[in-house]
C-alpha positions as CSV (number, residue, x, y, z in Angstrom):
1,X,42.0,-25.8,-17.1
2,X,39.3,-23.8,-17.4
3,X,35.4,-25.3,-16.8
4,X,33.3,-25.8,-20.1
5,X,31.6,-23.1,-21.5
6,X,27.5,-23.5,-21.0
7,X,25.0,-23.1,-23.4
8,X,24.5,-19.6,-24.6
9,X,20.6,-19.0,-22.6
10,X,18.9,-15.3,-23.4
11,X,18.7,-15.1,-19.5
12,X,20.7,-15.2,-16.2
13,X,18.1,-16.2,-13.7
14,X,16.1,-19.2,-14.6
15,X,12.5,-19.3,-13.4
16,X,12.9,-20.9,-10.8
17,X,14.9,-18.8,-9.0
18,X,13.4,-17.5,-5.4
19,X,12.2,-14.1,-7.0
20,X,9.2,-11.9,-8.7
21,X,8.2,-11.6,-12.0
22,X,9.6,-7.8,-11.9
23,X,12.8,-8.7,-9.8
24,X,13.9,-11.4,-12.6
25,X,13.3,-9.1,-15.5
26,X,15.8,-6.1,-13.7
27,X,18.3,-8.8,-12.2
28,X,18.6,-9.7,-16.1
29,X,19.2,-6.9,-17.4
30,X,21.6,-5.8,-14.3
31,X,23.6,-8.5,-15.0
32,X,23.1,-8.4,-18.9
33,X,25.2,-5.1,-18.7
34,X,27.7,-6.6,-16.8
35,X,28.8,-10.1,-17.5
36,X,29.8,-11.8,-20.8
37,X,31.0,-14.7,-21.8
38,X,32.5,-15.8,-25.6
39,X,29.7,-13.4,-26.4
40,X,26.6,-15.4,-24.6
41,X,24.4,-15.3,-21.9
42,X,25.3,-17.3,-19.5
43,X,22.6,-18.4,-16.9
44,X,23.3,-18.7,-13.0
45,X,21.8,-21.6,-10.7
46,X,19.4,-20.2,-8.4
47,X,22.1,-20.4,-5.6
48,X,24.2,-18.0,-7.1
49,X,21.7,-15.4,-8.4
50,X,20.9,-15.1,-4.9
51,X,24.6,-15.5,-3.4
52,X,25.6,-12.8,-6.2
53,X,22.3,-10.8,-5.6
54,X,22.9,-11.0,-1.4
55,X,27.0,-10.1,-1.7
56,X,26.6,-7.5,-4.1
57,X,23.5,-5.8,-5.4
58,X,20.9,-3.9,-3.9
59,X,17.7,-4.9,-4.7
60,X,15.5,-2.2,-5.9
61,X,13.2,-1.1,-3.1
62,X,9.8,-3.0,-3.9
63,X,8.3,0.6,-2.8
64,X,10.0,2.6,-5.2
65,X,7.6,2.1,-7.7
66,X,8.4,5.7,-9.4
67,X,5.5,7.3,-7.3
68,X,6.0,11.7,-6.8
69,X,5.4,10.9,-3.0
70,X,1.9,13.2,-3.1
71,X,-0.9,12.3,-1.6
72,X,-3.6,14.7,-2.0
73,X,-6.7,11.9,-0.8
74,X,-4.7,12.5,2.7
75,X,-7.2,14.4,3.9
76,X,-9.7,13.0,6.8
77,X,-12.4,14.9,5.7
78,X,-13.2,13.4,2.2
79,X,-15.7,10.4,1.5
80,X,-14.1,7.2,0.9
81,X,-14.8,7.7,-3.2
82,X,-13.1,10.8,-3.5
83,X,-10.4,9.6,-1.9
84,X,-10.3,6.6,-4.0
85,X,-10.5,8.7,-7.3
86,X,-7.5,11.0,-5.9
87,X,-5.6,7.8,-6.1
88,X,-6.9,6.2,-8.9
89,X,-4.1,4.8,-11.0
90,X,-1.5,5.2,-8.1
91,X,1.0,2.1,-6.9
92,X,-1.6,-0.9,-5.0
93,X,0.2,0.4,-1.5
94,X,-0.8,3.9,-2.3
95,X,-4.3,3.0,-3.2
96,X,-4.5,1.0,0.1
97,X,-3.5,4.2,2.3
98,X,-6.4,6.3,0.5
99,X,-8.7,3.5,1.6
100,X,-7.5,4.6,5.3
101,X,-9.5,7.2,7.4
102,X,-6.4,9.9,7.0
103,X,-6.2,10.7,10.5
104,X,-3.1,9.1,11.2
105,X,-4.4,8.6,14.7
106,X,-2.3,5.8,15.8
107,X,-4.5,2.9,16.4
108,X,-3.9,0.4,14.0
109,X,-0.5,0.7,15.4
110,X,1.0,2.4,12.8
111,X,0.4,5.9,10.6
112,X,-2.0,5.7,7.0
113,X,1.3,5.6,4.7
114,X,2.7,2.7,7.2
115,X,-0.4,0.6,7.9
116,X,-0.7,0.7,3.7
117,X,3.2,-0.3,2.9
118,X,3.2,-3.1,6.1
119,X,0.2,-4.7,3.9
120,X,1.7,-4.1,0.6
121,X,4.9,-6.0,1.9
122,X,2.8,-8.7,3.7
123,X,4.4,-7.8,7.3
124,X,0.7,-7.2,8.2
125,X,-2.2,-9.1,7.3
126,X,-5.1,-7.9,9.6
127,X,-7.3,-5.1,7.7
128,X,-9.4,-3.9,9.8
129,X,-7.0,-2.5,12.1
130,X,-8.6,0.9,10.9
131,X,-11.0,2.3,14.0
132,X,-12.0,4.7,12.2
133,X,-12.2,3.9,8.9
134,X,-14.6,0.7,10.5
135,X,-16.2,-1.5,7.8
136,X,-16.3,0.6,5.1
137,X,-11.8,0.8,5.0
138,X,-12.0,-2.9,5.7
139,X,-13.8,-3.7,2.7
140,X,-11.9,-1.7,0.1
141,X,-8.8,-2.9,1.6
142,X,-10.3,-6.3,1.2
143,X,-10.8,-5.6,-2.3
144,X,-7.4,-4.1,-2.9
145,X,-5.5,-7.1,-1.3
146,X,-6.5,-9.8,-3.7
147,X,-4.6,-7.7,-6.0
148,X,-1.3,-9.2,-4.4
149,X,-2.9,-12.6,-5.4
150,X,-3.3,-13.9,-1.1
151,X,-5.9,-14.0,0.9
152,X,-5.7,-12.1,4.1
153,X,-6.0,-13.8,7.2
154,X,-9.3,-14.2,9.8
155,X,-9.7,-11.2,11.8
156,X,-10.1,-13.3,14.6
157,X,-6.6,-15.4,14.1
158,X,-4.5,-12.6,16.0
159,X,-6.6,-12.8,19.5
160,X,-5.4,-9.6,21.8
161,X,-2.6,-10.6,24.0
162,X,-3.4,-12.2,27.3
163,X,-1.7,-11.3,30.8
164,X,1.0,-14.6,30.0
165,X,2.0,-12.4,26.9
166,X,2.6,-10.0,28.9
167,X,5.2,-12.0,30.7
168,X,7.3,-11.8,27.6
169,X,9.5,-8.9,27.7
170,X,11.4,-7.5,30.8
171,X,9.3,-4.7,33.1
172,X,10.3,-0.7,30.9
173,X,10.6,-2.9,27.7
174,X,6.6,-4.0,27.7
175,X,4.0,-1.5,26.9
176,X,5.2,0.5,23.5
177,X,3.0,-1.2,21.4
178,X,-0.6,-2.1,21.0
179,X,0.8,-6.0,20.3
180,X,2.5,-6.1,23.6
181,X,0.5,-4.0,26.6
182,X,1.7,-4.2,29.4
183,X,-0.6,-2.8,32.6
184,X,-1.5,0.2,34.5
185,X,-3.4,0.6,37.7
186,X,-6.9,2.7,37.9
187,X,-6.3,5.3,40.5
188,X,-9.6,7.8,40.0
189,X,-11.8,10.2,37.9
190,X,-13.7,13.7,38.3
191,X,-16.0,14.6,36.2
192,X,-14.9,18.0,34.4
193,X,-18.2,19.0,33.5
194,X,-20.5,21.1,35.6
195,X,-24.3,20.2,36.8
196,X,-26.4,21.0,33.7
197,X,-24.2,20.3,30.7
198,X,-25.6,18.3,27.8
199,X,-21.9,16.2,28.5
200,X,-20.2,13.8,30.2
201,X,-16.3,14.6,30.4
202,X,-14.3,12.9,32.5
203,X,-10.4,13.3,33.8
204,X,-9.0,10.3,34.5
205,X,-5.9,9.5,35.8
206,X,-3.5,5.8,35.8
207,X,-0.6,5.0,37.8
208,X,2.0,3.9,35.9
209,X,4.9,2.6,38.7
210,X,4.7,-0.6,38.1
211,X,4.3,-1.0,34.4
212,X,8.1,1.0,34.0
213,X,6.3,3.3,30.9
214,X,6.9,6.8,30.6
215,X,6.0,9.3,27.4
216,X,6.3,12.9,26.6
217,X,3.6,15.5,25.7
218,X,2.0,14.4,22.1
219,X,2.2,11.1,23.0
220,X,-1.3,9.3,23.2
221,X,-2.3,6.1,25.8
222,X,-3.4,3.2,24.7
223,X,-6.0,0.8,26.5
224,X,-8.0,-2.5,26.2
225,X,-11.3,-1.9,27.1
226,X,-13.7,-4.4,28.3
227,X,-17.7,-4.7,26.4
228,X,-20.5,-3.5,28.5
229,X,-21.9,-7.1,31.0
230,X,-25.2,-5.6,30.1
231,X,-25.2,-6.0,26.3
232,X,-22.8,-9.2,26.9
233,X,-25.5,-10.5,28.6
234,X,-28.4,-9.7,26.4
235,X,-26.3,-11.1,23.4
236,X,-26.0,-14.5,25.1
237,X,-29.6,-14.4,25.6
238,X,-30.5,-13.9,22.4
239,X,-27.7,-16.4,20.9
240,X,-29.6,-18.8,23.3
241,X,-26.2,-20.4,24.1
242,X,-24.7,-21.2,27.8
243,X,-22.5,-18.5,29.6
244,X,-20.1,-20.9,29.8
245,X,-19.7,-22.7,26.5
246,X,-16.3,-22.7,26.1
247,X,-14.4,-21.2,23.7
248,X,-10.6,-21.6,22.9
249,X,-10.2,-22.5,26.9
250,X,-12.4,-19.6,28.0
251,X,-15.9,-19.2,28.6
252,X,-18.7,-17.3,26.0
253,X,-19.4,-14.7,28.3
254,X,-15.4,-14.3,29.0
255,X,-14.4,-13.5,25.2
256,X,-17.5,-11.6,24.5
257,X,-16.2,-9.3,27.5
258,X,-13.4,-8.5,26.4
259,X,-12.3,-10.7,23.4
260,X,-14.5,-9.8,20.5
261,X,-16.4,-6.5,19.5
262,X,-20.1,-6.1,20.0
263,X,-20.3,-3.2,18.0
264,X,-21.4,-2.5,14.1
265,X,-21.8,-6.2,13.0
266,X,-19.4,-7.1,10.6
267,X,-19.8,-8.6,7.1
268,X,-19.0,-11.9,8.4
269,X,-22.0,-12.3,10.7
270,X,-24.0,-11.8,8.0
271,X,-22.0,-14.6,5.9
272,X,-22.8,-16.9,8.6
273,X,-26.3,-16.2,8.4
274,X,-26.4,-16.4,5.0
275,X,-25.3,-20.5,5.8
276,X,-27.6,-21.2,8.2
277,X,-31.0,-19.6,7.0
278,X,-33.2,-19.5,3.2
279,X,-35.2,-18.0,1.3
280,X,-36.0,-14.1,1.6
281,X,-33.6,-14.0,5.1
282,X,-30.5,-15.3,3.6
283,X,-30.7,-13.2,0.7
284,X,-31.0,-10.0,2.8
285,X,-27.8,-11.5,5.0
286,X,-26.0,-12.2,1.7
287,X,-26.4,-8.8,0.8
288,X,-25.5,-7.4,4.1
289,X,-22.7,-9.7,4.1
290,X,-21.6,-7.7,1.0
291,X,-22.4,-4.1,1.9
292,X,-25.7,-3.5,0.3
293,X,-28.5,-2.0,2.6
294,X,-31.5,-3.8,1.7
295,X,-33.7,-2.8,4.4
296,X,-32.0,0.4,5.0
297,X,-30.9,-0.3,8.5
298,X,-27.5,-1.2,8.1
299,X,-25.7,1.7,9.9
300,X,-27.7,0.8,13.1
301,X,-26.6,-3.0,13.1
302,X,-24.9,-3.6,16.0
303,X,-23.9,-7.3,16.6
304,X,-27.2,-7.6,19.0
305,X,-29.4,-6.1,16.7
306,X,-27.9,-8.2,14.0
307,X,-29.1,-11.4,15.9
308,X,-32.3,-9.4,16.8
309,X,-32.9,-9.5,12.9
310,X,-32.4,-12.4,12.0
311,X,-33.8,-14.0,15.4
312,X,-34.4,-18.1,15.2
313,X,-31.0,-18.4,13.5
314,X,-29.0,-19.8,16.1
315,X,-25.2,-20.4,15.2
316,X,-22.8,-22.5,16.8
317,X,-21.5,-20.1,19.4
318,X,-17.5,-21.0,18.5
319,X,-18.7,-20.3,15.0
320,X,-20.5,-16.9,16.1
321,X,-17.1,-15.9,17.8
322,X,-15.2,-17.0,15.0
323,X,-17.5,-14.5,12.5
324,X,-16.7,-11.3,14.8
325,X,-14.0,-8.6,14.7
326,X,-11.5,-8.5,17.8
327,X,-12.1,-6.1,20.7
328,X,-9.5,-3.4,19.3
329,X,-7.8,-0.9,21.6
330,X,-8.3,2.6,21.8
331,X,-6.3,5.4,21.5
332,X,-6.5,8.5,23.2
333,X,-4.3,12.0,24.1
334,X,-2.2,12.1,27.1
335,X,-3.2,15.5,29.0
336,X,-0.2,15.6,31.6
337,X,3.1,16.0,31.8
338,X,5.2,13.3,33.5
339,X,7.4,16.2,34.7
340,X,4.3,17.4,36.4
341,X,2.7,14.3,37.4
342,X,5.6,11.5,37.8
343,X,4.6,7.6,37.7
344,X,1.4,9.0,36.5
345,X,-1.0,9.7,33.6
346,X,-3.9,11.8,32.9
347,X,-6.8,11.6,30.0
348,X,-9.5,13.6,29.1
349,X,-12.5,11.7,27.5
350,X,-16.2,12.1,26.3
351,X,-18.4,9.3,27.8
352,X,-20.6,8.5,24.3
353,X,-24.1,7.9,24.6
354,X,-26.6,7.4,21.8
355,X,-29.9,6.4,21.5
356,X,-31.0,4.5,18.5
357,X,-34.9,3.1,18.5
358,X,-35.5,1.4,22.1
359,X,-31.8,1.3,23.1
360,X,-29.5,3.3,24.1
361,X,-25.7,2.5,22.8
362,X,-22.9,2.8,24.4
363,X,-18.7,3.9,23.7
364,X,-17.3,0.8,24.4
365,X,-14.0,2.6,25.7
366,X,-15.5,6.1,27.0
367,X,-18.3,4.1,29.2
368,X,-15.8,1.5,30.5
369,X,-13.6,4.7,31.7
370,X,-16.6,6.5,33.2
371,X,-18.4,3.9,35.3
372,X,-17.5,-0.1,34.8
373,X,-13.6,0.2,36.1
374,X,-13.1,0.7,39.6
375,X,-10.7,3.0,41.3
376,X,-7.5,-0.2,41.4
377,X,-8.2,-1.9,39.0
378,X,-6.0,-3.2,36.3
379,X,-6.0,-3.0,32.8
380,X,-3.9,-3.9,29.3
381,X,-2.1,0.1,28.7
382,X,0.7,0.6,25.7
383,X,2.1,4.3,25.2
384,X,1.5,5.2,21.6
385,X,4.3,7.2,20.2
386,X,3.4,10.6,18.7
387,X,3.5,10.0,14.8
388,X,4.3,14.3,13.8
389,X,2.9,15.8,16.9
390,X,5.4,17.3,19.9
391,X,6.6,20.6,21.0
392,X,9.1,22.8,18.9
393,X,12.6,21.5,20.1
394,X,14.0,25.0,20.8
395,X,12.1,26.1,23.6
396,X,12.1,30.1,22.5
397,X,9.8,29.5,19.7
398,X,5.8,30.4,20.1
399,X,3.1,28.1,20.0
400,X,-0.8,28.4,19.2
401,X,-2.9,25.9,20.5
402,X,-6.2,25.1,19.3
403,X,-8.5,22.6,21.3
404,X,-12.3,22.8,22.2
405,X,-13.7,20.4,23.6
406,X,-11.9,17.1,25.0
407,X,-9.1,18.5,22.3
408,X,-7.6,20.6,24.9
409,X,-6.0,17.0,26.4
410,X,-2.7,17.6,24.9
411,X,-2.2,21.4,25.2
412,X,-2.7,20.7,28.9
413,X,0.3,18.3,28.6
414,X,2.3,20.9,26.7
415,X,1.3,23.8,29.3
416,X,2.7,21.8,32.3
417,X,5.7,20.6,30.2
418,X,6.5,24.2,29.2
419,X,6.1,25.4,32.8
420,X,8.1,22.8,34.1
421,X,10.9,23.1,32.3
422,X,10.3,27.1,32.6
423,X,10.4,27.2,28.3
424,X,10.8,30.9,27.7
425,X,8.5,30.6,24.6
426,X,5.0,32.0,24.9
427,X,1.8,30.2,24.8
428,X,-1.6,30.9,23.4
429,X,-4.3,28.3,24.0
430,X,-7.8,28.8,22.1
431,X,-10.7,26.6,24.0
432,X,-14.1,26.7,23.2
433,X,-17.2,24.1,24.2
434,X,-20.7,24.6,24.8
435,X,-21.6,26.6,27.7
436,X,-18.7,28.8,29.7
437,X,-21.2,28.1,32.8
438,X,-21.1,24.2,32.4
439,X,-18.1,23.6,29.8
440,X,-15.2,25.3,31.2
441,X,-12.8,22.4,31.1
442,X,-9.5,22.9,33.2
443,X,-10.8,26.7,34.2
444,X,-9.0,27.1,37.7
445,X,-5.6,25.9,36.2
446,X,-6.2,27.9,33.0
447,X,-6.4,30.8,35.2
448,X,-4.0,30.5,37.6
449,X,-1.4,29.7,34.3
450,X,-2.4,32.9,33.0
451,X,-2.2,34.5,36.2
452,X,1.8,33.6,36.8
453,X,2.3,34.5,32.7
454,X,2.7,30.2,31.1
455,X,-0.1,31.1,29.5
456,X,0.2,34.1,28.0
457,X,-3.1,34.0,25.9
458,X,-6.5,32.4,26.2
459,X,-8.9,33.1,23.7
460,X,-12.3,30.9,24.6
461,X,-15.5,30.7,22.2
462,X,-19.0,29.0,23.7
463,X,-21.2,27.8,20.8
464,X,-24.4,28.1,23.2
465,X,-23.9,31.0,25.1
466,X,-25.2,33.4,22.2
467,X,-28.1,33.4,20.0
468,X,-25.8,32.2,17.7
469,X,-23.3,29.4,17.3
470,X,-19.7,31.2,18.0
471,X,-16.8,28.5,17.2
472,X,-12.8,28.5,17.9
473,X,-12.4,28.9,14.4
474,X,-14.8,32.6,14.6
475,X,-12.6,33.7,17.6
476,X,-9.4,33.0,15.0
477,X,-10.5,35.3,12.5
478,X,-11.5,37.7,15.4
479,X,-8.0,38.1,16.6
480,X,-6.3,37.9,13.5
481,X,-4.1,40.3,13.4
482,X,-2.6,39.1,16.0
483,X,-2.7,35.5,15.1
484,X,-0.9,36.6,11.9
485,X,1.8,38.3,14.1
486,X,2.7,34.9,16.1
487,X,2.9,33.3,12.8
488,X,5.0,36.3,11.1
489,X,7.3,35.4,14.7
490,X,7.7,31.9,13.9
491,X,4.8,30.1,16.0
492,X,3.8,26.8,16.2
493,X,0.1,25.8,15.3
494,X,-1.3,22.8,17.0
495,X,-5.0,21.8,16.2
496,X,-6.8,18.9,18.5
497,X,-9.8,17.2,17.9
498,X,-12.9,16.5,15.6
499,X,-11.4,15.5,12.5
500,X,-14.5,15.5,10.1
501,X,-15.6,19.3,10.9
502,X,-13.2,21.2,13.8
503,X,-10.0,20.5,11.6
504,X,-11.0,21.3,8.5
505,X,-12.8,24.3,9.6
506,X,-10.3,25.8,12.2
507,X,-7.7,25.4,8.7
508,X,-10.0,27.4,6.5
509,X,-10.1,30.0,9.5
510,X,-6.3,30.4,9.3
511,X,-6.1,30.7,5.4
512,X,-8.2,33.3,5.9
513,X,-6.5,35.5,8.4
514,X,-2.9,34.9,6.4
515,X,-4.7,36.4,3.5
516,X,-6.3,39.2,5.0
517,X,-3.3,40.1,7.4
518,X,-0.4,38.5,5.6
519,X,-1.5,40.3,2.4
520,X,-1.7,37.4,0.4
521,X,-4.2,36.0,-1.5
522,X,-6.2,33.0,-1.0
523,X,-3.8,30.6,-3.0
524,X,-1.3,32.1,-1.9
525,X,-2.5,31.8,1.9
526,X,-3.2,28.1,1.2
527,X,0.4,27.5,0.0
528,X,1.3,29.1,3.4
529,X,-0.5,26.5,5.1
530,X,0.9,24.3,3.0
531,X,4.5,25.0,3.9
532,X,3.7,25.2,7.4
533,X,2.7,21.2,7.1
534,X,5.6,20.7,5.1
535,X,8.3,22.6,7.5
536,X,6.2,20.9,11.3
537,X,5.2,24.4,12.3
538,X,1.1,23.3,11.8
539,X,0.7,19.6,13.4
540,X,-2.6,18.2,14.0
541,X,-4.4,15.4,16.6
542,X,-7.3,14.8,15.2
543,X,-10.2,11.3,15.7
C-alpha cells in the first residue's frame, strides 16, 4: 500500500534545512528537474535533502563562483587601491586576495589565492597573517570579512605554539608548518660583508639532527623570533606595570619577549586608548584606531612610541596584551643544499637597522639572528614549502639566476644542488650589491664554481662602484644577446629579492632584451614573459 501523497509545496528543501540561501535555490531546481510526483512538488525533511544531497549530488564548489581565474592586481608592486580597483566587482575571496601584499612569500602559511579562499570558507579566521601587507591588508580584509556576515576572531586568540605543542606529533612529522614548529639548534654566523660596507649581512647556519626536517633548494625556513630585552624593557617602563604581572600563567616581560609584537602599533592599542582617556587624546586614538593620521606620525608608531604618545594612560597590562598583534614568524630562503650540507641549514640575512627621531629601531628577526641568539641555542624552526619556486625537473635544461643582494640565498642552494648531483645543465648567476670591495657575497665559492665549470656564467653589477648607479637589471640588457640565446635554448629564469623595485625592474629589463634580440615587439615581448609565467620557466622569490 503505497504512503499518502503530501501536499503539493513549490519547493523541495524547506528553510530549515542545514544549507545557504544559494545552495537551497540550486538543490531546488536540481531536484525540480528530476523528481515528480502526481504532477507536484514534493518537499523533503531536512534529513533526507541532506541524506540525498550526501549519497548522490555534488554540491557545487562554493568557489566556483563563475570567476575567468585572472588576476591582474597580482602584482606586488601596485598600491593597495589599484589593486583593489583591479578587482573591483570580482567574487568576496577574490577581492580578499587583492587586499594581500602579492608576493606569495609564504608567511601567513599559505600563498595570496589560498590565504583569500581559507578566509572565504571560514577554515581561517586570523587576518593579519599578512607580514607584509602589515596593517594596511589587515584592515581591508577586516572590511571585506563582514561581508560573510561574522566577525573575525581576536588576533591574539591563536597564541604561537608553546614547547608542550610541540610534543604533539612524532620527531620528522613536526616542523612543516608555521602552526606546529618544531626546533633547531644555533650552531654559528660570519658576517659576509667586508670592513667598510654600509651593511650587515650575515650567514647563518642551524643544525637540524634532532628536529628530523629536511627540504630541498626553493624551500624557505621558518623561525620564531624573540623581541629585543632592550625595547621589552623600556615598554614595561613606560606601561609602569610589574615584570612579572602575570599573564595567561606567564609573566609581562615573558610574552612581551616573545609572545606579542612590539612593532607598528596596531589599531587596537589605539581602541584601548580611546577607552581609557578624553577629550582631544581620545579623539586622536579613535582616529588612529581607525587609520586616519591626525598628527601625521602614524607610520612611525611603534607599540613604545604609541604609549610614549599617549603617556599617563596606563591600561591594565592583561588588557594591553590582549590589544596587540602576536609575535608572527618569519620567513626566509634556504641558501644550502642538504646534499651539500646534511643535518644542516644555511641563511643569508640583512640585519635591519633604522633610525627614526632619537631611536634607533630594530628587525625584530634580522637583529635576533645577528647578535641576541647564541651559538646552541634553541629556537621554534618549520620548513616552508616552496609555493612555484624549484629547479627544472630535467636536469639538462639551463637556468638564469638573478639575485643581488641577500637574493642570491637560494641560487647558492641551487649551485650546490646542481653540483652535487653533477646536473649537466648550465648555470648563469647575475649578482650585484654595493661595492665589489665590500659586497662580494659568496666570492671565493663563486669562483672556485666557475673555476671547475658549475657555474658557467657570472655576470656581477656594483651600484657604488661607478659614478653612476649600475644595477643587475643594466648588466641584463648589456648581455642580451646572449641572455636571449639561453632563453631561445629553453632556460630557466629565477629572480630573488626586493619585491617593490628589483622585481619589477629586473622584468622590464628582460622584455626589453626579447624585443630587441627576439625580434619582437614590446607587446609581443611582454606576452613572452607572460607565457614564461604561465609554462614555470620565470619563477620569482621575492619579500
Amino acid at each position: 500500500m503505497s504512503s499518502p501523497a503530501r501536499a503539493p509545496l513549490t519547493t523541495f528543501v524547506p528553510d530549515t534545512a542545514p544549507f545557504t540561501p544559494e545552495q537551497r535555490t540550486w538543490l531546488n531546481g536540481f531536484f525540480a528537474g528530476l523528481v515528480s510526483l502526481d504532477g507536484g512538488v514534493t518537499a523533503l525533511s531536512p534529513d533526507e535533502a541532506a541524506a540525498l544531497l550526501g549519497s548522490n549530488l555534488a554540491m557545487k564548489d562554493p568557489l566556483d563562483e563563475g570567476d575567468d581565474g585572472e588576476a591582474p592586481w597580482h602584482d606586488q608592486t601596485l598600491p593597495m587601491a589599484d589593486r583593489m580597483k583591479l578587482a573591483d566587482g570580482r567574487p568576496l575571496r577574490r577581492r580578499m586576495m587583492a587586499a594581500m601584499a602579492q608576493q606569495d612569500c609564504g608567511q601567513c602559511g599559505y600563498n595570496c589565492a589560498d590565504y583569500s579562499n581559507a578566509l572565504f570558507l571560514k577554515k581561517e579566521e586570523r587576518l593579519n597573517l599578512c607580514v607584509p601587507g602589515g596593517k594596511e591588508t589587515a584592515r581591508m580584509l577586516k572590511t571585506l570579512y563582514a561581508e560573510l556576515g561574522a566577525a573575525p576572531i581576536p588576533s591574539t586568540a591563536k597564541a604561537i605554539p608553546t614547547a608542550a605543542d610541540a610534543t604533539v606529533a612524532p620527531r620528522g612529522e613536526r616542523g612543516r608548518s608555521r602552526d606546529d614548529p618544531t626546533e633547531a639548534v644555533f650552531l654559528s654566523r660570519s658576517r659576509l660583508n667586508k670592513n667598510g660596507s654600509e651593511k650587515e649581512t650575515w650567514h647563518l647556519e642551524f643544525d637540524l639532527a634532532e628536529s628530523g626536517l629536511d627540504y630541498v633548494p626553493g624551500d624557505s625556513f621558518g623561525l620564531y623570533p624573540a623581541n629585543d630585552p632592550v625595547l621589552v624593557d623600556a615598554v614595561i617602563a613606560a606601561l609602569d606595570a610589574p615584570p612579572d604581572f602575570p599573564i595567561g600563567g606567564r609573566t609581562l616581560r615573558e610574552v612581551l619577549t616573545d609572545g606579542v609584537s612590539l612593532a607598528p602599533a596596531p589599531d587596537m592599542l589605539f581602541q584601548l586608548f580611546s577607552y581609557i582617556t578624553g577629550g582631544e587624546r581620545r579623539q586622536k586614538a579613535k582616529a588612529l584606531a581607525s587609520g586616519e593620521d591626525p598628527d601625521g606620525d602614524a607610520a612611525t608608531l611603534d607599540v613604545l612610541a604609541a604609549i610614549e604618545k599617549f603617556s599617563g594612560v596606563r591600561p591594565d597590562p592583561e588588557a594591553f596584551i590582549e590589544a596587540l598583534d602576536p609575535l608572527q614568524p618569519r620567513v626566509y630562503s634556504i641558501s644550502s643544499s642538504i646534499r651539500t650540507n646534511p643535518g644542516r641549514v644555511a641563511l643569508t640575512v640583512d640585519a635591519v637597522r633604522y633610525r627614526i627621531s632619537d631611536r634607533t629601531r630594530l628587525g625584530v628577526a634580522s637583529t635576533y639572528l645577528a647578535e641576541r641568539i647564541a651559538p646552541g641555542n634553541k629556537l621554534k624552526v618549520y620548513v616552508q614549502k616552496a609555493h612555484d619556486f624549484a629547479l627544472p625537473t630535467d636536469p639538462v635544461v639551463p637556468i638564469v639566476m638573478i639575485g643581488p643582494g641577500t637574493g642570491i640565498a637560494p641560487f647558492r642552494a641551487f649551485l650546490h644542488e646542481r653540483m652535487a648531483t653533477k646536473a649537466p645543465g648550465r648555470n648563469w648567476l647575475f649578482f650585484g650589491h654595493q661595492r665589489s670591495v665590500y659586497d662580494f657575497f659568496y666570492e671565493d665559492e663563486l669562483s672556485a664554481m666557475k673555476a671547475n665549470g658549475v657555474l658557467t656564467r657570472l655576470s656581477l653589477a656594483w651600484s657604488r662602484d661607478g659614478e653612476q648607479k649600475f644595477y643587475v637589471q643594466d648588466r641584463m640588457r648589456e648581455v642580451g644577446r646572449d641572455l636571449w640565446a639561453w632563453l631561445a635554448d629553453g632556460a630557466h629564469v629565477y629572480v630573488c629579492g626586493d619585491a617593490k623595485r628589483m622585481a619589477k625592474d629586473v622584468e622590464r629589463a628582460l622584455v626589453d632584451v626579447i624585443a630587441q634580440f627576439g625580434a619582437r615587439t614590446t607587446d609581443e615581448a611582454i606576452a613572452f614573459v607572460a607565457e614564461l609565467k604561465r609554462n614555470g620557466r620565470y619563477q620569482q622569490d621575492v619579500y
